[in-house]
DSSP file (Angstrom, degrees, kcal/mol; ACC not computed):
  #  RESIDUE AA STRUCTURE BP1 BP2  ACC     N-H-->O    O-->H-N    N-H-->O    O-->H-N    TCO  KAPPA ALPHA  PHI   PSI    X-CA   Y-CA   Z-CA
    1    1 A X     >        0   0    0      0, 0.0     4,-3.1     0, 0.0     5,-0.2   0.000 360.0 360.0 360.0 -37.1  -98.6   82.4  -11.7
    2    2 A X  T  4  +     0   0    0      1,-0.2     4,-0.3     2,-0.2     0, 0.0   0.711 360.0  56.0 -89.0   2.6  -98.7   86.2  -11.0
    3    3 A X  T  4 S+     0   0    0      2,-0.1    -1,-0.2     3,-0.1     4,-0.2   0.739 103.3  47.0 -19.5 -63.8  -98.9   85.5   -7.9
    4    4 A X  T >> S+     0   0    0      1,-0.2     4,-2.5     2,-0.2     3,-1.7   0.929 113.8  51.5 -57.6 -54.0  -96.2   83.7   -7.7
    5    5 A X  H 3X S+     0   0    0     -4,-3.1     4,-1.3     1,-0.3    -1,-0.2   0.631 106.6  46.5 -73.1  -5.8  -94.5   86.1   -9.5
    6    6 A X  H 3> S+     0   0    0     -4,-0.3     4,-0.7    -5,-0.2    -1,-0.3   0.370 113.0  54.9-110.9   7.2  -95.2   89.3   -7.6
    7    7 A X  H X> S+     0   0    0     -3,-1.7     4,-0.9    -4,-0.2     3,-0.6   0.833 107.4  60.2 -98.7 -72.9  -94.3   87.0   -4.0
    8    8 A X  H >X S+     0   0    0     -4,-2.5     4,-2.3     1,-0.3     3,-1.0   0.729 108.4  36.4   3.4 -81.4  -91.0   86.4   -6.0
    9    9 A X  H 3X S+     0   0    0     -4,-1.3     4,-3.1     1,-0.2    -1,-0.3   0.854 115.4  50.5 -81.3 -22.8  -90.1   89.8   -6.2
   10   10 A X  H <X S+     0   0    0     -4,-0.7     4,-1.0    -3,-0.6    -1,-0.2   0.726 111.6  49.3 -44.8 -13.7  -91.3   91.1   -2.7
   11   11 A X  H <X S+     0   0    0     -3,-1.0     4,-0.9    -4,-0.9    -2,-0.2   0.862 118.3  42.2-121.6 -52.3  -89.4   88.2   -1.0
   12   12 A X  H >X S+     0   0    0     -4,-2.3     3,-2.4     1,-0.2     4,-2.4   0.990 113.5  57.7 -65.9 -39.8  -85.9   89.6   -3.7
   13   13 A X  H 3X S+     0   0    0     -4,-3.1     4,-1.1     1,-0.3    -2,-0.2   0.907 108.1  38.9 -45.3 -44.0  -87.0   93.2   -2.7
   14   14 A X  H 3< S+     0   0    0     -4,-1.0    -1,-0.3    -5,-0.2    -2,-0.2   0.429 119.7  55.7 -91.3   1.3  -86.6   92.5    1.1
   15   15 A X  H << S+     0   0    0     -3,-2.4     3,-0.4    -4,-0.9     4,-0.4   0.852 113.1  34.7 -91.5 -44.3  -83.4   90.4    0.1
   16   16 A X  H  X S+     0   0    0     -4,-2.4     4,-1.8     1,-0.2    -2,-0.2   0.669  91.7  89.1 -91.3 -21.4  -81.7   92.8   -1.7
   17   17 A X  H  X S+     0   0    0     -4,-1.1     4,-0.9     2,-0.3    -1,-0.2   0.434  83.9  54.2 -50.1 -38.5  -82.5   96.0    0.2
   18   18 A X  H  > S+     0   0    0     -3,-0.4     4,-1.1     2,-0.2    -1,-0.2   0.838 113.0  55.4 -89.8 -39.7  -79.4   96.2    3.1
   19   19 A X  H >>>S+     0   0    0     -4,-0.4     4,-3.2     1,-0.2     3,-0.8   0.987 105.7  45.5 -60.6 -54.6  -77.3   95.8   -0.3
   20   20 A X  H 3X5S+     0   0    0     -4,-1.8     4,-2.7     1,-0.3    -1,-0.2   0.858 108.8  55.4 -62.7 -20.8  -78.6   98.7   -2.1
   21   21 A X  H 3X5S+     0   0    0     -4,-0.9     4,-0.5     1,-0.2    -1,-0.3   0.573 106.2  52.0-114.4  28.1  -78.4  100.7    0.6
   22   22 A X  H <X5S+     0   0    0     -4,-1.1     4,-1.8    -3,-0.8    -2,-0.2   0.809 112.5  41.2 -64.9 -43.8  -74.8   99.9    1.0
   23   23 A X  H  X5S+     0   0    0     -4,-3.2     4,-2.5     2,-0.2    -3,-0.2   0.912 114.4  53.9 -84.4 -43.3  -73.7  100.7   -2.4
   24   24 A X  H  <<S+     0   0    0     -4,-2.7    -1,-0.2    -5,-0.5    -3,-0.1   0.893 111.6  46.6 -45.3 -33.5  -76.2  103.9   -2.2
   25   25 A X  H >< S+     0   0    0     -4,-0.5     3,-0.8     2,-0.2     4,-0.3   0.860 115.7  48.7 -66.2 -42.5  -74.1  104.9    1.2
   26   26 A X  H >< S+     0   0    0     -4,-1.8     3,-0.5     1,-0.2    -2,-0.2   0.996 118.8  37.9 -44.4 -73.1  -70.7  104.0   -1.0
   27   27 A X  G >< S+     0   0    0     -4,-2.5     3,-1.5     1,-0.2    -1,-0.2   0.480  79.9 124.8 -58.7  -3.0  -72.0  106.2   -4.0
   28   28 A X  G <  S+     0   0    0     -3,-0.8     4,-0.4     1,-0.3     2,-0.3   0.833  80.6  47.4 -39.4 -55.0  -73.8  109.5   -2.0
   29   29 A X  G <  S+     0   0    0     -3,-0.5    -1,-0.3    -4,-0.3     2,-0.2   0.282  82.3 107.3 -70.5  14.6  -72.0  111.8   -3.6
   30   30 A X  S <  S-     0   0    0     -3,-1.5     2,-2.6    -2,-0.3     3,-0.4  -0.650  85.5-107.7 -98.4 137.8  -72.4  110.3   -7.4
   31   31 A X     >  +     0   0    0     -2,-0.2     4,-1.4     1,-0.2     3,-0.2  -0.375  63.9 154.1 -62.0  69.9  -74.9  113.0   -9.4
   32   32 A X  H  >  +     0   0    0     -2,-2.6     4,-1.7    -4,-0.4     5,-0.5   0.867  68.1  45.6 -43.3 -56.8  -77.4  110.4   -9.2
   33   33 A X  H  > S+     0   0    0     -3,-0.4     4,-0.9     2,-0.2     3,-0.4   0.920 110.3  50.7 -65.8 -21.8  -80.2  113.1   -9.3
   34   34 A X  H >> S+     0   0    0     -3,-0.2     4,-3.7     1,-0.2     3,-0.7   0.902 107.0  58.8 -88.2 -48.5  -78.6  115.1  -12.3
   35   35 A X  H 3< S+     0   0    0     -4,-1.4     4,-0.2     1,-0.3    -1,-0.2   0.526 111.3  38.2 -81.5 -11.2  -78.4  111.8  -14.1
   36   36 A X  H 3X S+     0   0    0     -4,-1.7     4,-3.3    -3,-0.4    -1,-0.3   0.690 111.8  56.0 -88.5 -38.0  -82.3  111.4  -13.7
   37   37 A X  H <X S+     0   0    0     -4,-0.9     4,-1.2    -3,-0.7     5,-0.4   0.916 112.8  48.1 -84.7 -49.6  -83.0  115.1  -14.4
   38   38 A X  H  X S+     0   0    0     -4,-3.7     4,-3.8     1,-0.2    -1,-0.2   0.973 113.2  43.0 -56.9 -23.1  -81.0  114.5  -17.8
   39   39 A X  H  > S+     0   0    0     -5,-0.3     4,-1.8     1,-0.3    -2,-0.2   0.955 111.4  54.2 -86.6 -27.2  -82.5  111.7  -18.9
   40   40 A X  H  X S+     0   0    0     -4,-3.3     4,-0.9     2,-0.2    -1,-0.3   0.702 107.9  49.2 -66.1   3.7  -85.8  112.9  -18.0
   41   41 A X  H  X S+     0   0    0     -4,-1.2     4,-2.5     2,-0.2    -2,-0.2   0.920 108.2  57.4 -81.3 -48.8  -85.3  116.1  -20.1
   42   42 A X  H  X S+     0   0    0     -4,-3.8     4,-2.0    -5,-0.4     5,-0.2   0.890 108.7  47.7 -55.6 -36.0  -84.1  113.7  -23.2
   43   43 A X  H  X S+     0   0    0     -4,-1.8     4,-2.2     1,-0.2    -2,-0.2   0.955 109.5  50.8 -81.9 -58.5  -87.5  111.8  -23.0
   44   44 A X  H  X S+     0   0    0     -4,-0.9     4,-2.5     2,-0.2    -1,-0.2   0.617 109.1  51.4 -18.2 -57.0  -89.4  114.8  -22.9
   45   45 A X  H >< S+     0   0    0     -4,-2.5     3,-1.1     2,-0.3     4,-0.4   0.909 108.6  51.9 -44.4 -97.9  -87.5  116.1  -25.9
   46   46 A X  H 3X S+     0   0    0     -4,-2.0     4,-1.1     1,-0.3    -2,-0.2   0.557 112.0  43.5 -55.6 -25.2  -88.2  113.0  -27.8
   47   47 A X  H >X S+     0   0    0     -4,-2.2     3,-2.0    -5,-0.2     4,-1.2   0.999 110.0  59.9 -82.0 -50.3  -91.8  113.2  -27.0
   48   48 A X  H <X S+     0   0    0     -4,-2.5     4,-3.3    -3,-1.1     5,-0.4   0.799 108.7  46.9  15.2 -61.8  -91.7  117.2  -27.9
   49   49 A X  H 34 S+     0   0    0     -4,-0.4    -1,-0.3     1,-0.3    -2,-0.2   0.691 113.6  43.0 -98.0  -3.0  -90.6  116.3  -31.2
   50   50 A X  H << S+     0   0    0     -3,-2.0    -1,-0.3    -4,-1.1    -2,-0.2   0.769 118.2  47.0 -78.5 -40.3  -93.2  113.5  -31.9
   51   51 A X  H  < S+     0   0    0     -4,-1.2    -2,-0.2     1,-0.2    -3,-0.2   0.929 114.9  49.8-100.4 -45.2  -95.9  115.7  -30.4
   52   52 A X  S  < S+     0   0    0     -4,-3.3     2,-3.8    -5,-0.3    -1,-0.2   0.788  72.1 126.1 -67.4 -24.2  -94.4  118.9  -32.8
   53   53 A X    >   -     0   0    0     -5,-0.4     3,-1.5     1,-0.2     2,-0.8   0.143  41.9-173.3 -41.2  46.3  -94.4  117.1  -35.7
   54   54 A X  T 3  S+     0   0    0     -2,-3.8    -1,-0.2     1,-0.3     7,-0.1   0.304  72.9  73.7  -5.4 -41.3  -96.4  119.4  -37.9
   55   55 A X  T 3  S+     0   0    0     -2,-0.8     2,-0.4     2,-0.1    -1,-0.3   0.515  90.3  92.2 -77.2  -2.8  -96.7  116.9  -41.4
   56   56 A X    <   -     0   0    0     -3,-1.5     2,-0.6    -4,-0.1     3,-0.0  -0.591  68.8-146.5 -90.9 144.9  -99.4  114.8  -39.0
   57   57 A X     >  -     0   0    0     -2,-0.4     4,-1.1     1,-0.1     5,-0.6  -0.730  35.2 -94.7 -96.8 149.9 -102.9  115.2  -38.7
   58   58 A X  H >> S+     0   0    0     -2,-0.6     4,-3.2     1,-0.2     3,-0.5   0.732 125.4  44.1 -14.5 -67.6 -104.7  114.7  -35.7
   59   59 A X  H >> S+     0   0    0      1,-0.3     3,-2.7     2,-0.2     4,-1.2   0.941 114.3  49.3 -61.3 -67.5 -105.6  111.5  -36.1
   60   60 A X  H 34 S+     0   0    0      1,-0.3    -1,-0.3     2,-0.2    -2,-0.2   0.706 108.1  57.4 -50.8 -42.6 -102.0  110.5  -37.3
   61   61 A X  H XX S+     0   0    0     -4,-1.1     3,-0.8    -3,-0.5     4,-0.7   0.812 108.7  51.9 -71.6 -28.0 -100.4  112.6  -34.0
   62   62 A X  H << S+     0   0    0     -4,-3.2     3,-0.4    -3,-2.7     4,-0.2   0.918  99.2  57.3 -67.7 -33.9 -102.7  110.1  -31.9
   63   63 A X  T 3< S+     0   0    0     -4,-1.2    -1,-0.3     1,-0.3     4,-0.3   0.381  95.1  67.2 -81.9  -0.5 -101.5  107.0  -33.4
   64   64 A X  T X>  +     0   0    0     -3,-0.8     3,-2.2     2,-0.1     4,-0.6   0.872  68.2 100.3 -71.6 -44.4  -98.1  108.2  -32.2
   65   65 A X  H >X S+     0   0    0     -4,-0.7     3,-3.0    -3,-0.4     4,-2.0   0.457  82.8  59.1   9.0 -82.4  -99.4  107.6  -28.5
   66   66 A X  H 3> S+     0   0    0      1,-0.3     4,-2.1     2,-0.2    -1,-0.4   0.626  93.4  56.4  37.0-106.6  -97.4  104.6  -29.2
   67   67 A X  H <> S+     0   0    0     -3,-2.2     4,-0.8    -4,-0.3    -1,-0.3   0.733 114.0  48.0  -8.1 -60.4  -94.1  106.4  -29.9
   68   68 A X  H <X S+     0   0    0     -3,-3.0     4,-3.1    -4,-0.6    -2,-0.2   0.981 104.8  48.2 -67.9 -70.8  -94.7  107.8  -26.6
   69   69 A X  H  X S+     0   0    0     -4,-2.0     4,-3.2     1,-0.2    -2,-0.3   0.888 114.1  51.4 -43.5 -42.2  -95.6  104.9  -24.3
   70   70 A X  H  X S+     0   0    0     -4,-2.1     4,-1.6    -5,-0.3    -1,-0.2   0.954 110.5  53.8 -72.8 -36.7  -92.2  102.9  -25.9
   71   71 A X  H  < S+     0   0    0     -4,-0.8     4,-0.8    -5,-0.3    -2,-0.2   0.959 109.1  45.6 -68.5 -34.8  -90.2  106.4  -24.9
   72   72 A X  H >< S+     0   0    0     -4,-3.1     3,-3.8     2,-0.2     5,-0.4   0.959 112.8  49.9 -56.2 -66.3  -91.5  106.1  -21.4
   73   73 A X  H 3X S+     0   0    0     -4,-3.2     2,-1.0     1,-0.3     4,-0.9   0.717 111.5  61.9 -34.5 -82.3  -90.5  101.8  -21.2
   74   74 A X  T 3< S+     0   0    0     -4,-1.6    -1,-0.3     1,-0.3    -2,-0.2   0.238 100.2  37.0 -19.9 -31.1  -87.6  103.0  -22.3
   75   75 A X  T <4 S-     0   0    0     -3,-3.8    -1,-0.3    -2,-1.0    -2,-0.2  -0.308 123.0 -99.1-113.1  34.3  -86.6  105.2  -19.8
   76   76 A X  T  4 S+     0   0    0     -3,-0.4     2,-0.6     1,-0.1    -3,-0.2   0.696  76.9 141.2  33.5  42.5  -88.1  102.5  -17.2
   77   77 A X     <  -     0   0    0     -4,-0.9     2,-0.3    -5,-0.4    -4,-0.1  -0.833  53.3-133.7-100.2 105.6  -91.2  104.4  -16.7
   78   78 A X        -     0   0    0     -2,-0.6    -9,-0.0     1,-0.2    -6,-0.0  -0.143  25.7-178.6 -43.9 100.7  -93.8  101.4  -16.4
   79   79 A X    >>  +     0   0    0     -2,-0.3     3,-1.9     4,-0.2     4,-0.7   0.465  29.8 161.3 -89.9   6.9  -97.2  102.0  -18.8
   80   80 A X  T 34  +     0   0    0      1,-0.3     4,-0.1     2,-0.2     3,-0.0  -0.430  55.0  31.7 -64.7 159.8  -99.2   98.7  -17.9
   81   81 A X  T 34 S+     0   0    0      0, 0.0     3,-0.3     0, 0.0    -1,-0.3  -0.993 119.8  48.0 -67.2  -5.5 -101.6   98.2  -18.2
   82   82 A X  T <4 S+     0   0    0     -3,-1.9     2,-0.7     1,-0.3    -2,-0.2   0.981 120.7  34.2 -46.5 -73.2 -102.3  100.3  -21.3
   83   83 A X     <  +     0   0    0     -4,-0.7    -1,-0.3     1,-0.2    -4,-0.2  -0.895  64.1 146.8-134.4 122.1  -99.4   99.0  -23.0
   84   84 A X              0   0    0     -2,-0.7    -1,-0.2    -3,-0.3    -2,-0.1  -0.025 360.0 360.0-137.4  34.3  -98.5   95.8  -22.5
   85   85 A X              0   0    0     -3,-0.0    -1,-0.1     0, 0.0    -2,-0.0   0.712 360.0 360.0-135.9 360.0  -97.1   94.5  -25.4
């Protein structure tokens, strides 16, 4: 089945591709990069302030790890296989 599934999306990647880079040619001029550069600043912050959290102890700042990995998904950075659930 992940096979399947990773044929799946090559076969929509090569589908979709002439489209995206129509609407990318439409958009050039949209801050796409300043919109990346904020949002990476914002995860950074949030992990900053998980990492800074003084009232943890070690052990307790590891078990945030967590915390972290969910701020990445979040921001569509993939963490599998580590965390994959």
């Amino acid at each position: 089945m992940e096979l399947y599934q990773e044929m799946i999306s090559e076969i929509l990647a090569e589908c979709l591709i002439p489209y995206i880079r129509q609407y990318i040619q439409q958009y050039k001029n949209f801050p796409f990069e300043e919109l990346v550069k904020d949002r990476c600043y914002m995860a950074l912050q949030d992990i900053c302030d998980i990492i800074r959290d003084d009232r943890l102890n070690d052990e307790q700042c590891i078990g945030k790890i967590d915390d972290i990995l969910a701020i990445l998904e979040l921001n569509g950075i993939n963490t599998s296989p580590r965390h994959d659930y």
